[in-house]
C-alpha positions in Angstrom: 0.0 0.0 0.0 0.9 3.1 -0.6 1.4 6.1 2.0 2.3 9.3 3.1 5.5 9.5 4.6 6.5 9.2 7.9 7.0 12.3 8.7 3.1 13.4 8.4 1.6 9.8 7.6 -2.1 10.3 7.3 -3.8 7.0 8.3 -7.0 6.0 7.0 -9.9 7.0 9.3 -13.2 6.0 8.5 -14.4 5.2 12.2 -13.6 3.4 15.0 -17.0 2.1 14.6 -16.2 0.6 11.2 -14.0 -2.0 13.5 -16.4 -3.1 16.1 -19.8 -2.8 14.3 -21.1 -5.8 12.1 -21.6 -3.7 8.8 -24.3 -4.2 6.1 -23.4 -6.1 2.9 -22.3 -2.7 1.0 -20.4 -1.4 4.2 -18.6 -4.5 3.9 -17.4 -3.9 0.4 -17.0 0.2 1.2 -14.4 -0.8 4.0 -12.8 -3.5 2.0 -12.4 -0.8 -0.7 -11.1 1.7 1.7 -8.8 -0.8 3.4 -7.5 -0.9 -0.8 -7.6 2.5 -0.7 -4.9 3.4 2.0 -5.2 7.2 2.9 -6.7 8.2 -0.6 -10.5 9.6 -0.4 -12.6 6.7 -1.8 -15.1 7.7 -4.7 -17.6 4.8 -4.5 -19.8 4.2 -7.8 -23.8 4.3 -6.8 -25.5 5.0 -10.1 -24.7 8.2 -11.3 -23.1 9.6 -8.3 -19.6 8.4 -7.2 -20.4 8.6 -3.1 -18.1 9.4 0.0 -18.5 8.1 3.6 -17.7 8.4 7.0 -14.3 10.9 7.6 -13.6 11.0 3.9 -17.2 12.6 3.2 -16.7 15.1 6.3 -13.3 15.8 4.3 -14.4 16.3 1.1 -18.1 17.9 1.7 -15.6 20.3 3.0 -13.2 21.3 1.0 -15.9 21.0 -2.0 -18.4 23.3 0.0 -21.3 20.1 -0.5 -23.6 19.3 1.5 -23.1 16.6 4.0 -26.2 14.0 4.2 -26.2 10.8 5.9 -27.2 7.5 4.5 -28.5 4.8 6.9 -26.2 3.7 10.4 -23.7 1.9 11.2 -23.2 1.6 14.6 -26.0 2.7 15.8 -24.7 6.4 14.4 -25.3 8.5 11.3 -23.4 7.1 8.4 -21.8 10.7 7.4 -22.0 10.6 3.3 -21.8 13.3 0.2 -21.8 12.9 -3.5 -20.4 14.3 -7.0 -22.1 13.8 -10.6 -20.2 11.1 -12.2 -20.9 13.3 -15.5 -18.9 16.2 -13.7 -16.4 14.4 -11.3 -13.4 16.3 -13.2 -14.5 19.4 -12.0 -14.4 18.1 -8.0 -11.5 15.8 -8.7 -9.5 19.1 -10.1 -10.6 21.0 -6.2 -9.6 18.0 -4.7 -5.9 17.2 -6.3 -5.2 21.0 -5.8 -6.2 20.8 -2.0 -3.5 18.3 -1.5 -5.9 15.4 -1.4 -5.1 11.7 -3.9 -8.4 9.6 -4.8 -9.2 6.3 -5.1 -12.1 5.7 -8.1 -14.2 2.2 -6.9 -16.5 1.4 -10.2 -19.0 -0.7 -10.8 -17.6 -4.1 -12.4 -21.0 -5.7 -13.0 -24.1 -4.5 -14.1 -27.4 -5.2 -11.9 -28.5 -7.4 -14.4 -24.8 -9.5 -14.3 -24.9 -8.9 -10.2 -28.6 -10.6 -10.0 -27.3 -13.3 -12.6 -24.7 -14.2 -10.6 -26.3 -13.7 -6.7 -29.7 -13.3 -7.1 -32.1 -10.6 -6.4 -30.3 -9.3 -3.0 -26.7 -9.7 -5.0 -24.5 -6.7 -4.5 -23.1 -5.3 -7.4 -19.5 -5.9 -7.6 -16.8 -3.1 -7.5 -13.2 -2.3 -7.4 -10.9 0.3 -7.5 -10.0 1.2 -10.8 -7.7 3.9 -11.0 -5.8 6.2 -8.2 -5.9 9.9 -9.4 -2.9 12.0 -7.9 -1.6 15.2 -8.6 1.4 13.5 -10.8 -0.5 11.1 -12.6 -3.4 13.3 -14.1 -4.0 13.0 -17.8 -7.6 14.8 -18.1 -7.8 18.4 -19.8 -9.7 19.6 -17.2 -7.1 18.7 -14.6 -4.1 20.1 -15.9 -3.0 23.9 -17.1 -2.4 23.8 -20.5 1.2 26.4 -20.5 2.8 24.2 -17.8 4.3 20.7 -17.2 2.7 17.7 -14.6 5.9 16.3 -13.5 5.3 12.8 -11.0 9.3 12.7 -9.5 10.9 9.3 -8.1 13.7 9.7 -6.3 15.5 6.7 -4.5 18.9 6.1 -3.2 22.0 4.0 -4.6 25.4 3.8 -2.6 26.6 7.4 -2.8 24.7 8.7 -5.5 20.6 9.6 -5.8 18.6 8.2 -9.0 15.7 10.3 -10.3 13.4 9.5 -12.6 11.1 12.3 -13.7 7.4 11.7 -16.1 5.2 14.1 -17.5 2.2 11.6 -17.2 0.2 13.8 -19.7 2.7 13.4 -22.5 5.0 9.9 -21.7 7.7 12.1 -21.5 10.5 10.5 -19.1 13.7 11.7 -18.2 16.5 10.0 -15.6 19.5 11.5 -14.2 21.8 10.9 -11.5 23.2 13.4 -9.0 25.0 14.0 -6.3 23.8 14.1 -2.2 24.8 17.9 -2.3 22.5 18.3 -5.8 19.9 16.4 -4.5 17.8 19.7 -3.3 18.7 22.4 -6.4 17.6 19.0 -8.8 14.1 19.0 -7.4 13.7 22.7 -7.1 14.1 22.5 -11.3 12.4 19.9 -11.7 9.3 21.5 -9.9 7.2 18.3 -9.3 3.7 17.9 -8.8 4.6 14.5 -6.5 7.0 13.1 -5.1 7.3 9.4 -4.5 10.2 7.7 -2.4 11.0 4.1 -1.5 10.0 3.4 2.0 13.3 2.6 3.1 14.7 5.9 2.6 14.6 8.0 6.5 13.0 11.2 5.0 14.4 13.3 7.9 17.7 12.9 6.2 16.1 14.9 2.7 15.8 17.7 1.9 12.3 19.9 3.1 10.8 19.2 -0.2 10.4 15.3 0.5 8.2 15.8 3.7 5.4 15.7 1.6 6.8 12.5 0.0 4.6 9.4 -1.2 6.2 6.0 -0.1 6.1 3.6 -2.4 7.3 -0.3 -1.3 11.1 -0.3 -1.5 10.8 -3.4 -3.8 10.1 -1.4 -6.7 13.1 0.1 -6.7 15.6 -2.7 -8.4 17.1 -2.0 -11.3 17.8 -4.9 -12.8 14.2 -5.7 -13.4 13.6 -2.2 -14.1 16.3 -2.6 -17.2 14.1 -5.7 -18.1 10.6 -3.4 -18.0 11.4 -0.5 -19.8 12.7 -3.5 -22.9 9.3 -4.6 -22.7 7.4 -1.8 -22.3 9.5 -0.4 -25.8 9.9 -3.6 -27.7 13.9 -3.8 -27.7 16.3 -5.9 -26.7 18.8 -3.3 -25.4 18.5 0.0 -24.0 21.9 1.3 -25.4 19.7 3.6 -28.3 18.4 5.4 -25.3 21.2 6.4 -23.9 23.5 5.6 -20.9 22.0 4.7 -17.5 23.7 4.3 -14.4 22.0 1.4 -11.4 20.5 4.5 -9.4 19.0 5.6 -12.8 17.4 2.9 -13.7 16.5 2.2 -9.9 14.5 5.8 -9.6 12.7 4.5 -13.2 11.6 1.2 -11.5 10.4 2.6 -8.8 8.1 5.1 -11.3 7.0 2.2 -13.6 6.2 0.7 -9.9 4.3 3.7 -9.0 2.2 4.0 -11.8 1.3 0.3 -12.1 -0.1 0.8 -8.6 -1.8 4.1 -9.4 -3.4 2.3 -12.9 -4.3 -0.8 -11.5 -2.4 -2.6 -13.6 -2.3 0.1 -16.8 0.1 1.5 -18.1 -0.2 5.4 -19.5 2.0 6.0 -22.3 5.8 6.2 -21.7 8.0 7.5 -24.2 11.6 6.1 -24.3 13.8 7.2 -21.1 15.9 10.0 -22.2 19.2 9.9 -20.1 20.3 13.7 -18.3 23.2 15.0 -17.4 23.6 16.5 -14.2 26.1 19.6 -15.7 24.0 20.2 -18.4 22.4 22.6 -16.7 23.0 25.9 -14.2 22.1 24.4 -10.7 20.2 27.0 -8.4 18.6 26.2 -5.2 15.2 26.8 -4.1 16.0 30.4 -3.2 17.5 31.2 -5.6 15.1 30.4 -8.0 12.5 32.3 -5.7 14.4 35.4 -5.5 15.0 35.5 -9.8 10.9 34.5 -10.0 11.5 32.6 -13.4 8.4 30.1 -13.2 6.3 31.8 -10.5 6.4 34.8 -8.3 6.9 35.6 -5.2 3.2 34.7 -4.8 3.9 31.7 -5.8 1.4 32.3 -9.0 2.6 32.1 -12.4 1.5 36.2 -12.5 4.6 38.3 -12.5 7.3 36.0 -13.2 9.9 36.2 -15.9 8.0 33.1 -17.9 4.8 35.0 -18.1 5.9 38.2 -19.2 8.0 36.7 -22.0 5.7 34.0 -23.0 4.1 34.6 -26.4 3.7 31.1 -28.0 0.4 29.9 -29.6 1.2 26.2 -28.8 0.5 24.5 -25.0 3.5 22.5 -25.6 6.0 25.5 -27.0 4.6 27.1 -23.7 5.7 24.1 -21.4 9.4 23.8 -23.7 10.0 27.5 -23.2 9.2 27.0 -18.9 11.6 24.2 -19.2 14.1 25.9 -21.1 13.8 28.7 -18.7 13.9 26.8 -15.6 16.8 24.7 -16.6 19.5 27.3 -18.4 21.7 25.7 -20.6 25.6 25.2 -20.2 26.0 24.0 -23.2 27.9 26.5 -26.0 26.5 24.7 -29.1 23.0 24.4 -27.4 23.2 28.0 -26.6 24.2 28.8 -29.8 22.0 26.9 -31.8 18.7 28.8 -29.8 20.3 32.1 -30.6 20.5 31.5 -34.3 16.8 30.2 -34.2 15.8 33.1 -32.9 17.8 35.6 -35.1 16.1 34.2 -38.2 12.8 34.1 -36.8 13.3 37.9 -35.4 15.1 39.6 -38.1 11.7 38.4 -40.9 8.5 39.8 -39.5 6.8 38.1 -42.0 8.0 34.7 -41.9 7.7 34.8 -38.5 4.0 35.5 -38.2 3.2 32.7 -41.4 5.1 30.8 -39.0 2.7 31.5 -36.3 -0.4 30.8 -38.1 0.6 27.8 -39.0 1.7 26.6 -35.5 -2.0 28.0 -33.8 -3.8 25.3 -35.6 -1.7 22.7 -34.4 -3.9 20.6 -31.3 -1.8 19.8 -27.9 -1.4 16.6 -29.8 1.1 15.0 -26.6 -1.4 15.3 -24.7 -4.0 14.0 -26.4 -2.1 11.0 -27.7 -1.4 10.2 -23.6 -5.2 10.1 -22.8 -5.8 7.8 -25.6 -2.5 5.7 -24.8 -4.0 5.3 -20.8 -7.6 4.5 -22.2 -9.2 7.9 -21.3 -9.7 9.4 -24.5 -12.7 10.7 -26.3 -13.7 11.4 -29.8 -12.5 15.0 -29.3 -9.1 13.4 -28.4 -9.4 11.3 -31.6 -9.8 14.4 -33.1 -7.0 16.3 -32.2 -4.6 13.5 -33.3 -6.4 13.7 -36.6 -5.6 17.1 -36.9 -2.5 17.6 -35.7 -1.0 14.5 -37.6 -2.7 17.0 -40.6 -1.1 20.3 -39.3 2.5 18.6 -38.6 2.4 17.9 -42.6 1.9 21.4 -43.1 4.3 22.7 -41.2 6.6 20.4 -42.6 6.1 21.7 -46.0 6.1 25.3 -44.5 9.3 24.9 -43.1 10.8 22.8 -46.6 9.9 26.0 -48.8 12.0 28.2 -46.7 15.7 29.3 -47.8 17.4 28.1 -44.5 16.5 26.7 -41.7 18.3 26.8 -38.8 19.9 23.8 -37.7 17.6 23.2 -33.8 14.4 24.0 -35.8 15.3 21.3 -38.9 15.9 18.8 -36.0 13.0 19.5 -34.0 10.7 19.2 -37.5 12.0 16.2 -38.5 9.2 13.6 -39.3 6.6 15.8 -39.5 6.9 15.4 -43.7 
């Protein structure tokens, strides 16, 4: 099971009554769900309503400003219980995930017709949980901002050295780099992540602040051997050596995230694009302070108002917005990287015109990433469908924009590649 860490676990409370009083047939299954359910609010599928009980209704009715009902006794007491629209659950989900809280989504795996079938006329319909939803594994539109990055961040431990494995769940990207103990805290500070996940065997007082708020995840997870073996599965190869070079605590930090997000899919997968290995001196480190003080992704606030990446940012595209944050956030120490940027942007600034046909041509392109992940972890729609219609479409054209021009800079002719 997975847990808060020890430094502020949150047990599970859905009342002491639930351990002394014989429970109805659906209590049974509720507490059997939230035992499954660790310290996760438990969304439990009645009809068209996904229902909350006991502490996890007082919790939610809360922070969702609901009403707060009651539904039979248990006990002898009130059975405290509130409700959300299954058709609008993104909408209270998105509250919830940005009040700190993870949820555990119990569906119906039967219809009443199958439940009767298989139990008779008093049969309970069968559920399970089918999918935790934290704040690093959301894929839904609704739940993310389009102009910034979802990172879930694993983090575990190996001799000397700290893996870390970082996944935009929305997208499949995944990058894993190694640093050092003294790195450990200016690494997370650029990374930014939305959640945090550490092996259980790691004594958080020992981290950095940051990790306090840690998930624990079963240390188990964490080998790398058999995390080399899953990510050759998961891609189809027999070697990893195309991908790059990655060290045990690497590889370590990315089983632990394949671990993590087996867990948090019961069993599925969301799409994962091939590890991409990162250097730890590729990039300016700054600490958390630092990086507060120069206000580059957010302000002093802490809102993305008033900070250097809002005043500057003028793409059209979701994703250009999310590359230029991460460009930002992570400066570059690399001369030909540096160099290459700066002639991009000479040729796009010194011809107005081909700069705004450019433009015009990148504003009809879909956030085609994202919708290729929600359709990858079985959560798309037909508007998903369409936007990977679409943007396969618009990728031709800018292909054949960008193969009419004169010269093309060298980073731009890279990044276009394949979209002919």
């Amino acid at each position: 099971m997975l847990h808060r860490s020890a430094l502020r676990i949150k047990r599970h409370a859905v009342t002491p009554l639930a351990m002394t009083a014989t429970p109805t047939p659906m209590m049974a299954q509720f507490f059997a769900l939230k035992d499954k359910a660790g310290d996760c609010l438990l969304f439990y599928r009645m009809g068209d309503f996904f229902e909350m009980f006991f502490e996890d209704a007082r919790r939610a009715a809360q922070i969702l400003d609901i009403a707060l009902t009651t539904r039979g006794e248990h006990g002898g007491e009130p059975v405290p219980m509130c409700g959300v629209p299954v058709h609008s659950a993104e909408a209270y989900l998105a509250r919830l995930i940005r009040a700190g809280c993870r949820v555990a989504i119990a569906e119906q795996t039967e219809t009443p017709a199958e439940a009767k079938k298989r139990g008779g006329s008093k049969a309970l319909v069968a559920r399970d949980i089918v999918r935790f939803v934290t704040a690093g594994t959301l894929t839904e539109e609704a739940l993310l901002e389009p102009r910034c990055a979802n990172l879930l961040v694993v983090m575990c431990q190996v001799r000397d050295a700290y893996g870390v494995a970082a996944c935009d769940v929305s997208t499949g990207r995944m990058e894993l780099e190694q640093c050092a103990p003294d790195q450990l805290a200016a690494t997370l500070a650029r990374l930014g992540a939305s959640e945090i996940v550490i092996p259980d065997e790691i004594n958080g007082e020992e981290l950095p602040v940051a990790f306090q708020e840690a998930i624990v995840s079963p240390a188990g997870g964490f080998d790398s051997a058999r995390a080399e073996e899953r990510l050759r599965q998961i891609h189809g190869v027999s070697t990893l050596d195309a991908f790059g070079e990655f060290s045990r605590a690497m590889l370590a930090a990315a089983g632990g995230l394949i671990a993590y997000l087996d867990h948090a899919g019961r069993g599925t997968l969301p799409l994962l694009l091939p590890p991409v290995a990162r250097s730890d001196d590729e990039h300016l480190l700054m600490d958390e302070a630092t990086r507060a003080s120069l206000e580059i992704l957010s302000s002093q606030a802490g809102t993305r108002k008033g900070s250097l990446v809002e005043s500057i940012d003028r793409c059209v595209t979701g994703g250009g917005a999310r590359q230029l944050a991460e460009d930002l956030g992570a400066p570059s120490r690399d001369h030909t990287a540096i160099g290459q940027r700066l002639e991009a942007v000479a040729w796009l600034h010194d011809d107005a015109v081909l700069r705004e046909d450019l433009r015009e041509v990148l504003r009809a392109m879909p956030d085609i990433g994202r919708a290729l992940g929600r359709v990858a972890a079985g959560r798309g729609s037909p508007r998903d469908l369409g936007q990977l219609r679409d943007g396969l479409s618009e990728a031709r054209r800018l292909g054949d924009f960008l193969a009419a021009q004169d010269r093309v800079p060298e980073l731009i002719a890279r990044q276009s590649a394949g979209t002919d």
